[in-house]
N, C-alpha and C positions, 0 to 999 in steps of 0.2 A: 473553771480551774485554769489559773493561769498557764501557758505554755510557754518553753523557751526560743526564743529564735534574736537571730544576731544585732538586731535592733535594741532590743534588751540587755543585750551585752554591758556590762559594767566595767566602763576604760577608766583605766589610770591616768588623769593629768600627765600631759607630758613633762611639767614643771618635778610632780610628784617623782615620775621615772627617771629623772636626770638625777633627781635625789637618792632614790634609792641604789642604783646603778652603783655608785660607788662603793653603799655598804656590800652589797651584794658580791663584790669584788674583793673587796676587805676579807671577808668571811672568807672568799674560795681562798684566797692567800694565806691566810691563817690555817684551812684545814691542811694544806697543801705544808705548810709549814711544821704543822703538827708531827704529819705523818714523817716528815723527813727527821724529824725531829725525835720523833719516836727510831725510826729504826735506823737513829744515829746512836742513840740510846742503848738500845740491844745490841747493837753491830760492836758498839764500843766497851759492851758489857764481856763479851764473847772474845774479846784479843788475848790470845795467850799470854800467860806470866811468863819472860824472855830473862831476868835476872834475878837473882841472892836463891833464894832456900825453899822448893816444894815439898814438900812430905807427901808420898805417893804408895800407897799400899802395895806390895805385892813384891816389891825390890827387896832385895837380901842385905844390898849395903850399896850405900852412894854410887851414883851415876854421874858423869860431869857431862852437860852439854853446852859445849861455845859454838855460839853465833855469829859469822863472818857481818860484815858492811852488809852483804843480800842475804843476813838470815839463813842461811846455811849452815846446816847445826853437824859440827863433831863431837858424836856420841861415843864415851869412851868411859868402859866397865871393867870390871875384871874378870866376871865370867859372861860366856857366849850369851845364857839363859838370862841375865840382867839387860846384856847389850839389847837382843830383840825387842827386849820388855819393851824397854826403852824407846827404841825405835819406832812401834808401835804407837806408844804415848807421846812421843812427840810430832809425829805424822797425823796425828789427830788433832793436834793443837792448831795445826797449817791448814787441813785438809778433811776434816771431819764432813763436811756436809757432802764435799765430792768423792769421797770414800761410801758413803751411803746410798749416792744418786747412783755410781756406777755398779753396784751391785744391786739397785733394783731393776737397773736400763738391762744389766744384764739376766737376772732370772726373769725378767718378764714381769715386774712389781710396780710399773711405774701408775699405772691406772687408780691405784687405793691412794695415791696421794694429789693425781691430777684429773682424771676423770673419761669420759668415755672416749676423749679426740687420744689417746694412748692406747686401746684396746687391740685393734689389730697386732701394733708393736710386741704387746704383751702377748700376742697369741703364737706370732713368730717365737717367743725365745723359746716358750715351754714349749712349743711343738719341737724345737731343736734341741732341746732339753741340756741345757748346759748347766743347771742344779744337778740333776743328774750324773751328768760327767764332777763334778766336785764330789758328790755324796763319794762317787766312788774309787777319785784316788783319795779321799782321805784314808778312807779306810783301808788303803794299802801302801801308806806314806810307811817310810822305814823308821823306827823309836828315834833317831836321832833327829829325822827331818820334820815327824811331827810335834817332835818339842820344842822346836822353833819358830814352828809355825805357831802351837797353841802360847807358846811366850809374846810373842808379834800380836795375839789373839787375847791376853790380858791385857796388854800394856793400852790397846785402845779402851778396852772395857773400862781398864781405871782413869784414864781420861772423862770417856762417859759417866761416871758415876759420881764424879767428882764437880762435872759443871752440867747434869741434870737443868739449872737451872741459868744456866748461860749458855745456850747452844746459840752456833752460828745459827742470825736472822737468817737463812733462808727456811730454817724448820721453821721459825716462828712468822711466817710469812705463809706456807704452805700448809701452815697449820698442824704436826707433826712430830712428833719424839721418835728417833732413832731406835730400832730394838739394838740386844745385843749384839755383839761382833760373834762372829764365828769360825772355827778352822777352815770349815766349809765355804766362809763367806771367801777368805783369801785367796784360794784356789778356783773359784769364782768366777772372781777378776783375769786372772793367769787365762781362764778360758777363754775369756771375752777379750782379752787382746790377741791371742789364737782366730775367734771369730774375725774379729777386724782385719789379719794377716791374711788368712790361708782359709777364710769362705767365701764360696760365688761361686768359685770355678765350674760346680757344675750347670750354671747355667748358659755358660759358654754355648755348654755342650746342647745345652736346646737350643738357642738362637743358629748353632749349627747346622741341627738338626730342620730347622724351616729353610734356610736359605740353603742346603744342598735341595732338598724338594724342590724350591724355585729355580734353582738353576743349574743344576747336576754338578757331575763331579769337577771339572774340570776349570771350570768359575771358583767356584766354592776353595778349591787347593788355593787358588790366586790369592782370595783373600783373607784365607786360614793361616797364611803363610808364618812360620815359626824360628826361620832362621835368618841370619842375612851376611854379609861378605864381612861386614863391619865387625860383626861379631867378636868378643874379646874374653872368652872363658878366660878364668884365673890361672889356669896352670899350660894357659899356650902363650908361647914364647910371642916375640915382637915380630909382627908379620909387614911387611911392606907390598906394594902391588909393583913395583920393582921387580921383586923377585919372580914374580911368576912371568915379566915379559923379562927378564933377561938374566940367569943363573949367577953368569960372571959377574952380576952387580949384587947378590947377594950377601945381606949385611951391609950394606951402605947406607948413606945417611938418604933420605929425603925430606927436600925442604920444608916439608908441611908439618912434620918431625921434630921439625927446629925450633914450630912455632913458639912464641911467646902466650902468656897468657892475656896479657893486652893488647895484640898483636890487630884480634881481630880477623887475622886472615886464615882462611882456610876454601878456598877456591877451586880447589884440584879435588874432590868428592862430588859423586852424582847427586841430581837434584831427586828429593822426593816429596812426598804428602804425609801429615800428621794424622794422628789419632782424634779421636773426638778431644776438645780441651778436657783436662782431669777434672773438674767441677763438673761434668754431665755426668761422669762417671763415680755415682751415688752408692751408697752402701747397697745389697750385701756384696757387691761387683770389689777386686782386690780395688787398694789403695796404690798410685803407682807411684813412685818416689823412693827416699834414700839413698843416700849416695854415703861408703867408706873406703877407704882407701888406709897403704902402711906405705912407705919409703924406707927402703935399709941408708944406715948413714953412712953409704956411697954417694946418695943425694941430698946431704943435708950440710949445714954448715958444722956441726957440733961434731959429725960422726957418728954421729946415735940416732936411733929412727926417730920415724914422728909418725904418729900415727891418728888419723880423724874421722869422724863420724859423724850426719844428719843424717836422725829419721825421721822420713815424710809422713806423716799423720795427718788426720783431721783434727783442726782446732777445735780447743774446749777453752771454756774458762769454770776458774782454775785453770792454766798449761797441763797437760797432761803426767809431765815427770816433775819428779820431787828431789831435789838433789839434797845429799847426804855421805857424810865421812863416818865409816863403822870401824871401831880401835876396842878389840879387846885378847891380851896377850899377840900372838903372831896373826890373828885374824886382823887385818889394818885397809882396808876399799874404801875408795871414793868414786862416786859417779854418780847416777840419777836411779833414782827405784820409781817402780809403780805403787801410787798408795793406795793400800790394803795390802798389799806383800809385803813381807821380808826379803832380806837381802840387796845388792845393788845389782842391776839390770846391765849395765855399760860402764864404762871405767877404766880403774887400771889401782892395783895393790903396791907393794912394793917392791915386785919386780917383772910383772906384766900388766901391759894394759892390751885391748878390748874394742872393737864395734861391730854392727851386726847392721845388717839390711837383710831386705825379706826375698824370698828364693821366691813368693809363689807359685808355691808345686802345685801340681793337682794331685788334690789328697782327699776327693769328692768324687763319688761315682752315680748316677740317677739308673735304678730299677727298673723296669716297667714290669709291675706285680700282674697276675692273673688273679683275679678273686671271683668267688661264684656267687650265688644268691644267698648261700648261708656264711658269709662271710668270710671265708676261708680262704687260704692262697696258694698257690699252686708251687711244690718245691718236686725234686728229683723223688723226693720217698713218698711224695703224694701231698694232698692236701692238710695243709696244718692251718689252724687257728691262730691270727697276731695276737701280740699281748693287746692291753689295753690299759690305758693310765688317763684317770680322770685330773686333770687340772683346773683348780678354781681361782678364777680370776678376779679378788675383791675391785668396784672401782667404784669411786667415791662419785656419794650421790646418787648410784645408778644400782641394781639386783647385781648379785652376784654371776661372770658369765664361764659357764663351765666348757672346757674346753675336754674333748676326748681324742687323746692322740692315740693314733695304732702306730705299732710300729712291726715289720718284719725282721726277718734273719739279717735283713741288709740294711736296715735302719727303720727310722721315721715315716710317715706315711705324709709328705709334704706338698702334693696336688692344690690341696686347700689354700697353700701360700701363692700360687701361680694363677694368678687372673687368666680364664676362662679353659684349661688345664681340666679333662674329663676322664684321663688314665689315671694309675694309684701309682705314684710314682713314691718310690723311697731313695732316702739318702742314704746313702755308706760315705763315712766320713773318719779317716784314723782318727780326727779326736775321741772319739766313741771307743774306741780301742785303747789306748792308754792317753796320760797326761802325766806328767811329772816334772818340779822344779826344779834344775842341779845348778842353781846359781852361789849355794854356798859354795859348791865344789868348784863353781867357775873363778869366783872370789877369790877361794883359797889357795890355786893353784900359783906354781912357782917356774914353773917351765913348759915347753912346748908340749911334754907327754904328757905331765898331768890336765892340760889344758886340753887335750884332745879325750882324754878319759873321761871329764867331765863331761864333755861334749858327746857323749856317746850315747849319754844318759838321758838325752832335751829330745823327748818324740816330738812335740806341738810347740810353738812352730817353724816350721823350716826357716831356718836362714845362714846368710854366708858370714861368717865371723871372720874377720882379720886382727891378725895377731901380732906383738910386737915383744922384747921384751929387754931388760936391764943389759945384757949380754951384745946384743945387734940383731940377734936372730928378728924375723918376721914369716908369718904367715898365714895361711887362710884353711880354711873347712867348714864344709856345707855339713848341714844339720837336719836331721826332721825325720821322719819315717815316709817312704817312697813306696807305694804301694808297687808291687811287683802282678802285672796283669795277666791276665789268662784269655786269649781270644779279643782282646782288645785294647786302645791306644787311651782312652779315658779322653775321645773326644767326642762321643755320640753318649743317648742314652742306650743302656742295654737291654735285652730280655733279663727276667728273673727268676724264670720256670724251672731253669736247667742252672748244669754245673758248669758251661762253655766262659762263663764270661767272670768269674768270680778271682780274687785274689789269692796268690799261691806266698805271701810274705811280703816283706821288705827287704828293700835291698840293704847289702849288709853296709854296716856303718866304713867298712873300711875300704870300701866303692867306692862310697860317697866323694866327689872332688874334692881334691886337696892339695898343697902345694909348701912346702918351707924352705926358705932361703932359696928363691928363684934368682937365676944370673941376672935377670934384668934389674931385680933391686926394688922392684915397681908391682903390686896387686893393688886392684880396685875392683869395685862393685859396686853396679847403680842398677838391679835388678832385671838387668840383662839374661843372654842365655848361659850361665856358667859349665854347660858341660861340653866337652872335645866331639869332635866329629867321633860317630861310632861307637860312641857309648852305649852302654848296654841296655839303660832303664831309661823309661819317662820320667823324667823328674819333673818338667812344665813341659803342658802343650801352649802356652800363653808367656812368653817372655814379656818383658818390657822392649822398648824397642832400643837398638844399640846407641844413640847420640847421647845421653851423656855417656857411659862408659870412654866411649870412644876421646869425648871432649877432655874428661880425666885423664887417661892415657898420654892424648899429645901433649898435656903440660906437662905431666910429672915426667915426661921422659922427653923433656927439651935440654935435658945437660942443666939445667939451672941446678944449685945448690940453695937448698929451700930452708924457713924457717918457719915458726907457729904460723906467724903476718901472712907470711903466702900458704898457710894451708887457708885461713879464713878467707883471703884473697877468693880461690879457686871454688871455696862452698859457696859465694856467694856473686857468682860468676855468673853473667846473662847474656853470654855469647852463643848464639844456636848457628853452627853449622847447618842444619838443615833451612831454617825458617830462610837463611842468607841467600841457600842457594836456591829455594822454591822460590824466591823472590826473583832471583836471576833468572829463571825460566820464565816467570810472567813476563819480563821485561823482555825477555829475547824476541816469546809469541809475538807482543806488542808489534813491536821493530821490525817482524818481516809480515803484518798486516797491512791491509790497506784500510786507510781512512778508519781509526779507533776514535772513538769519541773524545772530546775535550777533557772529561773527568777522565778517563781511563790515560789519556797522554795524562794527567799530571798526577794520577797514580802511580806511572810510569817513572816520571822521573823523581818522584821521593825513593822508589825505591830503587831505581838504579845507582843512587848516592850511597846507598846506606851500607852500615857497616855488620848488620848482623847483630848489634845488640838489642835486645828487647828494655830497653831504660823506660823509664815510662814516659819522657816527654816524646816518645818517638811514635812519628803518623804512621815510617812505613811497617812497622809492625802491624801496626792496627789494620789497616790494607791488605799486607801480605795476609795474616790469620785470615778474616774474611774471604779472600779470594781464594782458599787450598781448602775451605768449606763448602764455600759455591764448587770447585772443582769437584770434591766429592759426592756432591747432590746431583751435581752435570754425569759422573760417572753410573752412579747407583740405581736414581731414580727408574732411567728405563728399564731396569733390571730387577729392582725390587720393587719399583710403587712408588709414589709421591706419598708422602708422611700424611697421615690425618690433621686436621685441623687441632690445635692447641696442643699437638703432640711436643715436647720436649726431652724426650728420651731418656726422662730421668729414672732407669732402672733396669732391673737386670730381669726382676720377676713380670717379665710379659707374656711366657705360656705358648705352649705350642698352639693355640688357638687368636692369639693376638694378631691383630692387621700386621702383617707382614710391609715392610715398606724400608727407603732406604736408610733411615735412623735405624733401624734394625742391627745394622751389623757395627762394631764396636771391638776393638781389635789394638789389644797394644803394639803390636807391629802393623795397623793399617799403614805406618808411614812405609814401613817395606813393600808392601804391597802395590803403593804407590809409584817408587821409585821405579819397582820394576816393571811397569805400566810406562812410568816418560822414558826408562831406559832402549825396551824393545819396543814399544809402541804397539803391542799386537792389534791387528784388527777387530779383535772380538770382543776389545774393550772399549773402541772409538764407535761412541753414538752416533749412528744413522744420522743425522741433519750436521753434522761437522763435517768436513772433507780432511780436515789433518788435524792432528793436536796442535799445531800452532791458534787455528779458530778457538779449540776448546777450549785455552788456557786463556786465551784471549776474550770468551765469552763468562769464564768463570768472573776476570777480575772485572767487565763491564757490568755483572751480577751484584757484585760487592758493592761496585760503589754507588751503583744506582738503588741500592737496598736502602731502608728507612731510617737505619740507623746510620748515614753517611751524612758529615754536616755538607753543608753550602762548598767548606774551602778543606777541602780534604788534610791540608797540612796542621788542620787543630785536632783530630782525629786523636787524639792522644792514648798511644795504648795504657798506661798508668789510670784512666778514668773508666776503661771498657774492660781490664784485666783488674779490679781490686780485689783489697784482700778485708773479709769482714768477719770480725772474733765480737761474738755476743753472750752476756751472760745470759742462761735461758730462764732467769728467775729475774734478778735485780736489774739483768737492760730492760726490760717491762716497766717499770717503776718509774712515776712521771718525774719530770727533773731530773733526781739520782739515776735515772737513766745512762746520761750521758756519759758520768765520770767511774763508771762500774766496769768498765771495756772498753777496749782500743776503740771498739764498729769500725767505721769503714774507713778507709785507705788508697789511695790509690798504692801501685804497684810495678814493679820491675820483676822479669823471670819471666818466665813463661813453663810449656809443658817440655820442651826438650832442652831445656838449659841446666845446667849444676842445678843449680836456684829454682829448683820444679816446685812451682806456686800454684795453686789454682786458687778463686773466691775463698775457701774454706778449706783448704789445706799447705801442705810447706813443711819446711823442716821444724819439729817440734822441737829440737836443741841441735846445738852446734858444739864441738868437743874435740880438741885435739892435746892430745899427748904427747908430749916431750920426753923422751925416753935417756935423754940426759942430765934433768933435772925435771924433777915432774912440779916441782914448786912454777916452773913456769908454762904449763899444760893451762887451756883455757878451755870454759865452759859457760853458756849459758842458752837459759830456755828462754818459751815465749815472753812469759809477763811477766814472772817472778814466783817466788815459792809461798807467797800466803796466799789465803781462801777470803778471809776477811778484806774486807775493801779500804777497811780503816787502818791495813796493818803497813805500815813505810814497807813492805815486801810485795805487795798486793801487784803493782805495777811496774817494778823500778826498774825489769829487767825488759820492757817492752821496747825503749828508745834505741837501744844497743841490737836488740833483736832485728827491728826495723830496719835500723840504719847499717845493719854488718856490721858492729863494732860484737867486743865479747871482753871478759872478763877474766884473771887468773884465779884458779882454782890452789888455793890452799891445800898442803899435803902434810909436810913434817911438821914437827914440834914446834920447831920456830919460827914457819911460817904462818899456822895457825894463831899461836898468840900474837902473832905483828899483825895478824889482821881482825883479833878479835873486837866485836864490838858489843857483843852481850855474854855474859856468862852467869847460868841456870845450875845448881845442885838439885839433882833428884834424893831425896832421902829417903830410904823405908822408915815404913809405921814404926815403931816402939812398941 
């Protein structure tokens, strides 16, 4: 019997493989062609009908919706119940497949369509049970608010039913038909941008909870630090450091006051150290960004306020907001909606406008449960039994994997989620406690008191709204439910045995900070600390840290008279006071060293030139960043540990059992902490092998540059190449070829973490919006990419170049600005 072996082998002429080579190549080109072919085919099958006459079941009587230049549709009905419909059905036309993806990402569904590398995710959501929380404010939405929702709740369904058989390709790619829409599903969503806002925080309170163990109290206060000088609550007045060295100079101007917003200068602030960059700072840990601001027109050219908004987000594609104009009788809003909701999210009607950034409260408390061998837990009346709720996780390809969540008096039983975590810890989280949308009431208000009524009504999630309106009035009010504590600050975890630690309420809404028509003429907010010395409640144990606030502050109160131009100016500003003067520190250290190495002298002098903006062709950003990293590994290391290998710090869920080490600690004000480390210089924070901080700073930035990632000539260093920004579609960037032209990908970049312009790899401000409260026809808006879903639709991308480059867009308001900018117009008609 013959056997095989490589001698026997049967070659192909080389003559024969030159020949074939080509077809072989032919063929790949053709399948390659096919496919694109094909899901140009689908993609182009699936583009909504944008002009003349639909026949759309469910409507009572005609719908008119026009389309601006960017597809922005003014939907205009006659009753409210048509409008929703409507809205509904045409947010599906844009947005249908990322309407579906975010309400699977959020109940924990994504497994049955992509397969076991989702499971974990999917086990997080049902353990947090945000289906849950939807089941059950539906079922205590008030008649009026749930007829709007279930209208919002047709209008997609008769979309779906009607192009069953043109669904945007990425179903038909995933293999996949949409179920129905739901009331449930809408409220949903509302939950899952509450997750994104206002979850994490309790794991602050672990990572606390190890590094006070490592290093007692007294450390630990150092770098928990929550307040700082800088600080700019909304409702306190214009403070100077004037004032406190010298009375009779009270109220005077100072120079740094005066600054310009091109100016650059700002040299009279101490130097400090940043925060981990915002891209390490990974889901479920907050998002830190947003920045809005109002001006009464005392500062304006017109006399009439302006008022502007970017919220910092994580990028999607699809952009995350949907922008849309709703006109029926006196109900009349334009701004951006979340799609799968009703209503508009940010805006302004026709005679207030509107923007919000996020308070991140702490509105999350961790249990430590007692449980005994029969599974019971330990409460003040004795031991009781948790519920138990079996969750089944379908996931394609794979058995179905059940999950069993317990849950106690005080929530969830969430251990499971925290790698290496052996207590039964639960969450208490006010989402869990109520959820309600009063955005029509935000919509439909018409002055400062019903705007505050409305606002009274929004428990999830906190944030600071600034106000502005037709009259001149302006102003601000924080929002959310603030748990009111009993035995504790909501920065450890607690016992759960007993009744010492448990909440006695919320604080009452008309606590909550607030401010209208302040003398200075000026509110802003960029998730700083918003409440006054002395307050009563914890609102955040975790501020954001005060530099941009502060950054906002000195322009808008330079005496300049401002206009739209310079509010987009200032959103899109990459001037860091902090990064400038950290800089000036290294360089100081340098200058009174002896003998610093060659690389560090010419790290020295890039950034003794520099002006403090993070642009991207600039090295000494790239230098400064690196070196106030190395700083904080020089501080921490001998303190916590040197980081494990391959450690990258990407999360918040590390467990009271995780290697301890100094990526550990992760602190929106570590740059406070910092500062007041080079301020006082204590001893207990200068490492044994340094003799002064001059060495340290001076060892940080020899760290930096002698690091792997430093080239040869340090001045090509370019921060734009080592800070970009990268937006992928998570289905169609995949896709060979079509890859490319489906999403921005990658960028280099300008901003950084402490500038207006707070950018990280994957996140930034997801729209930009300012109001003109003199003529709102010239109020400008625009988002990331554009408002269609489809790739093939002229909206897909159009608004990305503007977005990139700081440019923006006028938003369309009245009658006649609308049809001067029309450029499609659709009739909706009911069945006969």
């Amino acid at each position: 019997m013959a056997t095989w072996s490589p001698a026997r082998e049967v070659r192909v002429p080389t003559q024969t493989r030159r020949r074939i080579w080509p077809w072989i190549l032919l063929c790949l080109v053709l399948l390659v062609a096919a496919a694109i072919g094909y899901a140009y085919f689908l993609a182009k099958g699936a583009l909504p009908k944008l002009d003349g006459q639909l026949t759309v079941p469910g409507l009572s009587v005609p719908v008119s919706v026009t389309r601006d230049s960017h597809g922005i549709p003014t939907i205009e009905a006659l009753s409210l119940a048509d409008l929703f419909f409507a809205q509904g059905y045409v947010t599906a036309q844009d947005r249908l497949w990322q309407m579906d993806i975010m309400r699977r990402y959020a109940g924990g569904e994504i497994s049955e369509i992509i397969g076991p590398v989702t499971v974990e995710h999917d086990r997080e959501q049902r353990v947090l049970g945000l289906r849950q929380v939807a089941a059950k404010t539906v079922a205590s939405l008030p008649a009026r608010d749930r007829g709007f929702v279930d209208a919002y709740t047709r209008g997609v369904n008769a979309f779906m039913q009607s192009h069953v058989d043109r669904l945007p390709v990425e179903f038909r790619i995933l293999g996949y038909k949409p179920t129905p829409w739901n009331a449930e599903d809408c409220i949903l969503l509302g939950a899952r941008l509450v997750q994104e806002l206002n979850h994490g925080t309790f794991a602050a309170a672990l990572e606390r909870e190890k590094i006070l163990a490592k290093l007692g109290p007294e450390l630990t206060a150092d770098l928990f630090v929550n307040s700082s000088w800088r600080d700019r609550p909304p409702t306190m007045q214009p403070h100077r450091l004037s004032d406190e060295v010298d009375e009779k100079k009270k109220g005077s101007d100072d120079e740094d006051d005066d600054e310009d917003m091109d100016s650059g200068a700002d040299s009279n602030v101490a130097v400090s150290m940043p925060q981990l960059p915002v891209e390490w700072r990974r889901e479920p840990g907050l998002v830190a960004g947003s920045n809005d601001w109002v001006v009464a027109g005392s500062h304006t050219v017109t006399g009439k306020p302006l008022l502007s908004n970017d919220m910092h987000l994580h990028h999607q594609m699809p952009n995350l907001w949907y922008e849309v104009h709703l006109h029926a009788g006196d109900y009349n809003v334009v701004g951006v909606s979340l799609p799968g909701l009703p209503f508009v999210i940010v805006g302004h009607n026709e005679r207030i406008a509107w923007g919000v950034t996020n308070v991140g409260p702490t509105v999350e408390d961790v249990y430590i449960e007692t449980f005994n061998e029969q599974g019971s837990y330990q409460t003040p009346q004795g031991w009781v039994q948790p519920q138990h709720r079996q969750e089944v996780i379908h996931v394609k390809g794979k058995p179905d994997v059940t999950v069993d969540v317990v849950t106690t008096r005080h929530g969830p039983i969430i251990s499971d989620l925290i790698s290496g975590e052996t207590r039964k810890l639960a969450l208490r989280w006010t989402l869990y406690d109520s959820l309600f949308d009063p955005f029509f009431d935000v919509d439909s208000a018409k002055n400062w008191g019903e705007f505050r009524h409305a606002l009274s009504l929004l428990d999830s999630p906190g944030q600071n709204f600034v106000y502005a309106d037709v009259d001149g009035h302006i102003g601000y009010q924080t929002t959310g439910h603030v748990p009111i504590r009993k035995g504790a600050d909501g920065t450890l975890p607690v016992p759960g045995n007993d009744d010492a630690h448990e909440w006695n309420g919320y604080a009452p809404f008309e606590k909550l900070p607030s401010v209208f028509d302040p003398p200075s003429g000026v509110i802003g907010t960029a998730n700083g600390r918003i409440t006054p010395d002395g307050y009563p409640y914890t609102v955040s144990t975790e501020w954001d840290a005060p530099w941009r606030t502060e950054r906002i502050y000195r322009v808008l109160e330079s005496g300049k008279k401002f206009a739209p131009p310079d509010m987009l100016n200032l959103q899109t500003d990459v001037y860091s006071a902090f990064d400038r003067l950290c800089a000036e520190h290294f360089v100081y250290a340098l200058d009174q060293v002896k003998n610093p190495s060659k690389r560090a002298q010419q790290a020295r002098e890039l950034m003794r030139d520099w002006d403090g903006r993070l642009t991207t062709d600039s090295a000494a950003t790239t230098i400064e960043v690196h070196a106030r990293q190395e700083l904080t590994r020089l501080l921490l290391e001998p303190k916590l540990g040197a980081a494990p290998a391959g450690n990258k710090a990407d999360g918040y869920y590390t467990g009271s059992l995780a290697p301890l080490s100094w990526k550990s600690y992760r602190w929106f004000m570590s740059s406070v902490w910092i500062e007041n480390v080079l301020m006082k210089k204590p001893p207990r924070w200068l490492p044994q092998k340094y003799e002064n901080y001059d060495a340290l700073l001076t060892a940080a930035v020899e760290a930096a540059v002698a690091g792997p990632d430093a080239p040869a000539d340090l001045a090509t260093w370019k921060w734009g190449k080592f800070h970009p920004i990268e937006i992928d579609h998570p289905v169609l960037g995949k896709l060979p070829v079509i890859g490319q032209w489906v999403q921005p990908g990658l960028h280099d970049q300008s901003g950084g973490s402490y500038t207006v312009k707070q950018v990280g790899r994957d996140s930034g401000p997801s729209e930009r919006y300012t109001a003109d409260l003199s003529n709102f026809d010239q109020s400008t808006l625009n988002t990331v990419t554009g408002q269609g879903g489809n790739f093939l639709s002229p909206y897909y991308m159009d608004q990305w170049k503007a977005w990139y480059e700081g440019t923006t867009f006028v938003l369309p308001f009245s009658t006649k600005s609308v049809n001067a900018n029309k450029a499609h117009q659709l009739t909706l008609e009911p069945a006969k």
